[in-house]
C-alpha positions as CSV (number, residue, x, y, z in Angstrom):
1,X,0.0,0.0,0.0
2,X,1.2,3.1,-1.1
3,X,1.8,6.3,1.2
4,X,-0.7,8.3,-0.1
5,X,-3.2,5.4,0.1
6,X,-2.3,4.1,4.0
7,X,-2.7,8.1,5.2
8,X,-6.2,8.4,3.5
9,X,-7.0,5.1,4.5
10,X,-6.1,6.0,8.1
11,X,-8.1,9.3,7.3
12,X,-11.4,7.4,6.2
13,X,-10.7,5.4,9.3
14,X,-10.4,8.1,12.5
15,X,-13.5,10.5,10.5
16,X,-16.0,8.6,8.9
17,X,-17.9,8.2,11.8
18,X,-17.9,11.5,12.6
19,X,-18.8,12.5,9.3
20,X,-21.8,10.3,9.0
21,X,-23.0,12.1,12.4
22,X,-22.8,15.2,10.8
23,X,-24.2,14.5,7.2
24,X,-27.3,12.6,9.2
25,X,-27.8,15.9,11.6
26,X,-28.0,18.0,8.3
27,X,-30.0,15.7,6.0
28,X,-32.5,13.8,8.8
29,X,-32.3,10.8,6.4
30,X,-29.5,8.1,7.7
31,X,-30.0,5.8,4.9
32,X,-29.4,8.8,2.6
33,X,-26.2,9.9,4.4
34,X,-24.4,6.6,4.3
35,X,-24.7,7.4,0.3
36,X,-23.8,10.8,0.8
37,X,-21.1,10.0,2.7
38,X,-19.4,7.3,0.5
39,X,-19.6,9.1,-2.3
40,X,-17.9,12.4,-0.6
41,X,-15.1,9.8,0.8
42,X,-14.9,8.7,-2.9
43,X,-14.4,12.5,-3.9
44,X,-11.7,12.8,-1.4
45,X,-10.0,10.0,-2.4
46,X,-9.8,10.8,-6.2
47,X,-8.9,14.5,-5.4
48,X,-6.7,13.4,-2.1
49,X,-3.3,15.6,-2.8
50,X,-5.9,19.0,-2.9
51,X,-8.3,17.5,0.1
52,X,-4.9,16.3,2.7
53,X,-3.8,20.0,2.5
54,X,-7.3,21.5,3.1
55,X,-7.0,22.8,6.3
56,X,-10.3,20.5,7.5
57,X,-10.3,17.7,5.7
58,X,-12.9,16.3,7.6
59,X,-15.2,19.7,7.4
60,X,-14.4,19.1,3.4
61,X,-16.0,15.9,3.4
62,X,-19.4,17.1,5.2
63,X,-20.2,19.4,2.5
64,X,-19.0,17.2,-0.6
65,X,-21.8,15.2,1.1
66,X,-24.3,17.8,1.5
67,X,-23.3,19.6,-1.5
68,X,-24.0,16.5,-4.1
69,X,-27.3,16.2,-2.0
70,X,-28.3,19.7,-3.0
71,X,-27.2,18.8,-6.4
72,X,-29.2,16.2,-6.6
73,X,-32.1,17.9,-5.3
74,X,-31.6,20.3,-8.2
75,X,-31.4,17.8,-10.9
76,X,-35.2,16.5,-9.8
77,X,-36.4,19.9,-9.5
78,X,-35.6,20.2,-13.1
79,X,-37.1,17.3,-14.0
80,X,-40.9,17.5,-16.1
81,X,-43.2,14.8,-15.1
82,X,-44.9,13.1,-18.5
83,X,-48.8,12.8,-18.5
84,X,-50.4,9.3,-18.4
85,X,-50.7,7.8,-21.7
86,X,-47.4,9.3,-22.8
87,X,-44.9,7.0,-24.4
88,X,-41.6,7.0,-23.5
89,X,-39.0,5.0,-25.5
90,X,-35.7,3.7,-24.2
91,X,-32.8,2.2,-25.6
92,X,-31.1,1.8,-28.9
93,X,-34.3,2.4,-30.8
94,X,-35.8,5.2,-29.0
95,X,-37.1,6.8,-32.0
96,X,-38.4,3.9,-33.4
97,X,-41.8,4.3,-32.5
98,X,-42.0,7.7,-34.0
99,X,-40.7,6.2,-37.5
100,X,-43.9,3.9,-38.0
C-alpha cells in the first residue's frame, strides 16, 4: 500500500464516523447519508493531494456530502413529469416508435 493510500486510508478510518453524524444531523435521512457519505469519501479519495492539504479535511467531506445532496435535489427539480398515456422510448431504438 502506497503512502498516499495508507494516510487516506487511516483518514477514512479516524473521520467517517464522525462524518456520518454530521451529514445525518443535516439531511435527517440516515440511509441517505451513508450514500452521501461514501460518495464524498470517494471524492476525497480521487482528489486526495488537494483534500490532505485542506485545512479541514474532515469539514471538506461534510459538504462534498451535503453539496451532491443539493445537487441532486436540483437535478429533480428540473425534471418535467410526463402525462399518463405518454410513451416513453428507451434504448437503442428510442425513435423507433415515432418512424412507423
Amino acid at each position: 500500500m502506497g503512502h498516499e493510500q495508507a494516510q487516506f486510508a487511516e483518514f477514512y478510518r479516524v473521520h467517517r464516523a464522525a462524518c456520518m453524524r454530521a451529514v445525518v444531523a443535516g439531511t435527517g435521512d440516515r440511509e441517505g447519508a451513508e450514500d452521501l457519505v461514501a460518495e464524498a469519501f470517494t471524492r476525497a479519495w480521487m482528489s486526495w493531494r488537494k483534500v490532505s492539504r485542506h485545512p479541514a479535511p474532515q469539514a471538506w467531506v461534510v459538504r462534498t456530502a451535503l453539496n451532491v445532496r443539493v445537487s441532486a435535489w436540483r437535478r429533480r427539480r428540473r425534471e418535467v413529469a410526463l402525462a399518463d398515456g405518454h410513451d416513453v422510448a428507451v434504448g437503442p431504438d428510442a425513435g423507433a416508435w415515432m418512424r412507423r
